[in-house]
N, C-alpha and C positions, 0 to 999 in steps of 0.2 A: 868485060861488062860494059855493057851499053846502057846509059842512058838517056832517057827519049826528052823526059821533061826538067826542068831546074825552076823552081819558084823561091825567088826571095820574098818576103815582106819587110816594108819598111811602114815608121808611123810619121810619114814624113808628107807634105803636102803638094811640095815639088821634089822629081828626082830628076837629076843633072849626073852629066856623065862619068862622074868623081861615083854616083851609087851605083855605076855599072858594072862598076871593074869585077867584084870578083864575080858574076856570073860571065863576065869576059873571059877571066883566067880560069873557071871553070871547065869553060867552052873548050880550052885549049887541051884538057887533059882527057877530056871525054868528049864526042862526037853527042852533040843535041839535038832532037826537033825542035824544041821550043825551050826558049830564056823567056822567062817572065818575072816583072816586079808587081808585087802586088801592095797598092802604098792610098792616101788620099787625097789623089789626086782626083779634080770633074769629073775629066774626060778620059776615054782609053784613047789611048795611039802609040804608035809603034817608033821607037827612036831610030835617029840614023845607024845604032851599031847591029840594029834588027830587033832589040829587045821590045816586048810587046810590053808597054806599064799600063795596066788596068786597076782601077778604080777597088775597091777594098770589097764596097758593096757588089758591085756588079761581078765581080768576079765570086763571090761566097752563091749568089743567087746561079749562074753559070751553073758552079759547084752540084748546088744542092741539084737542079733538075737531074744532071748526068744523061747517060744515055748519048745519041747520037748529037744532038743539040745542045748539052750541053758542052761545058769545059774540055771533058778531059775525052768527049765521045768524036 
């Protein structure tokens, strides 16, 4: 089984490398396209282990359009 996406949520305002692990150790047992934290945080950016942390909002609105444009298109 392949999985392409892994999304945590956290209700956290900052995530630090300590909330990365287990989509780290995730990573290890299944081949990913995409690690994502979804937390409340500003801003979206991508951490140095490659995790993409986006915003709670911005990513539910992503979400909702779908399609090519959104999230998961």
């Amino acid at each position: 089984m392949t999985a392409e996406i892994a999304i945590e949520v956290k209700g956290k305002k900052t995530v630090t490398t300590k909330d990365e692990r287990s989509l780290l150790a995730l990573a290890e047992e299944a081949p990913l396209k995409r690690k994502v934290i979804v937390c409340l945080e500003p801003y979206r950016r991508r951490a140095e282990s490659g995790i993409e942390i986006i915003p709670a909002d911005e990513f539910f609105a992503e979400l909702w359009v779908g399609g090519k444009k959104g999230f998961l298109g």
